[in-house]
C-alpha positions as CSV (number, residue, x, y, z in Angstrom):
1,X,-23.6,-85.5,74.3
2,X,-23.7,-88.8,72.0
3,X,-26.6,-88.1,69.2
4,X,-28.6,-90.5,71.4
5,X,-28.6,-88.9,74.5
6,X,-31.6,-86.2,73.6
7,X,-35.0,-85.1,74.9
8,X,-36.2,-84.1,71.0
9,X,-39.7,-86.0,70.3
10,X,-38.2,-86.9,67.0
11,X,-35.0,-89.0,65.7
12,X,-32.8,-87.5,63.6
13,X,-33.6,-89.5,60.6
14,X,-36.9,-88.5,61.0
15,X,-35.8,-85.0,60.7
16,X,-33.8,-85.7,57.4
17,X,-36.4,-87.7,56.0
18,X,-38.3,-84.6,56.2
19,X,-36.1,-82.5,54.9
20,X,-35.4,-84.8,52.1
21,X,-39.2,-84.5,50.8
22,X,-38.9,-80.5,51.2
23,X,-38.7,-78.7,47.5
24,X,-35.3,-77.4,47.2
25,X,-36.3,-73.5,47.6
26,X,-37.6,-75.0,51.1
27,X,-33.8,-76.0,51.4
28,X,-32.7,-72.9,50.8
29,X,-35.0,-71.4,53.4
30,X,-34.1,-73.9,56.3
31,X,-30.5,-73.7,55.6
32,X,-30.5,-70.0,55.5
33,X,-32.1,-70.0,58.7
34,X,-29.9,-72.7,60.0
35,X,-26.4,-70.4,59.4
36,X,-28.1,-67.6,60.7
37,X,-29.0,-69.2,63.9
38,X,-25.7,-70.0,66.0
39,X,-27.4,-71.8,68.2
40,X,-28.5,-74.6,65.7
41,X,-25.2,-74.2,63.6
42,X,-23.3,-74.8,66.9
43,X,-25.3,-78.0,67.3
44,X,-25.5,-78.8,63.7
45,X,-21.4,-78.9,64.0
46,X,-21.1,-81.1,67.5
47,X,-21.3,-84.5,65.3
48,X,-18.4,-83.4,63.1
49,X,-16.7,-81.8,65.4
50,X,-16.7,-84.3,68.4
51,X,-14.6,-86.5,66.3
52,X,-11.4,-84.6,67.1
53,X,-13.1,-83.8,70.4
54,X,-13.0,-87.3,71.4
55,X,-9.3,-88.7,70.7
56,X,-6.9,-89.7,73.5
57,X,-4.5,-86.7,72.4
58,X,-7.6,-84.5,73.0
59,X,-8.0,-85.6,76.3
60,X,-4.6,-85.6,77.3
61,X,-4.6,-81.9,75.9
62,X,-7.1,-80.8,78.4
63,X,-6.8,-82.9,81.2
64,X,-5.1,-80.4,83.7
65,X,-7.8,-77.9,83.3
């Protein structure tokens, strides 16, 4: 999924812009919760992740399955 292609009712800069005005204990919190969620860690790491996901050795890689 591109980070385009969602159903949230916010963007993701709105999200960040948010969590740019938090206090940093607030940080801490949300990022706490974040690493102890692996559901929103798994998404959190698609974006980084997709970039070796996407090459044309990756695809070759998987193609036969």
């Amino acid at each position: 999924m591109h980070t385009s292609e969602h159903n949230l009712p916010v963007s993701i800069s709105q999200v960040l812009a948010w969590i740019r005005q938090c206090s940093t204990q607030e940080k801490k919190v949300l990022l706490n919760e974040l690493l102890n969620d692996t559901a929103a860690l798994t998404i959190a790491s698609e974006p980084s992740l997709s970039k070796d996901w996407e090459s044309e050795e990756e695809e070759q890689a998987w193609a036969g399955l």
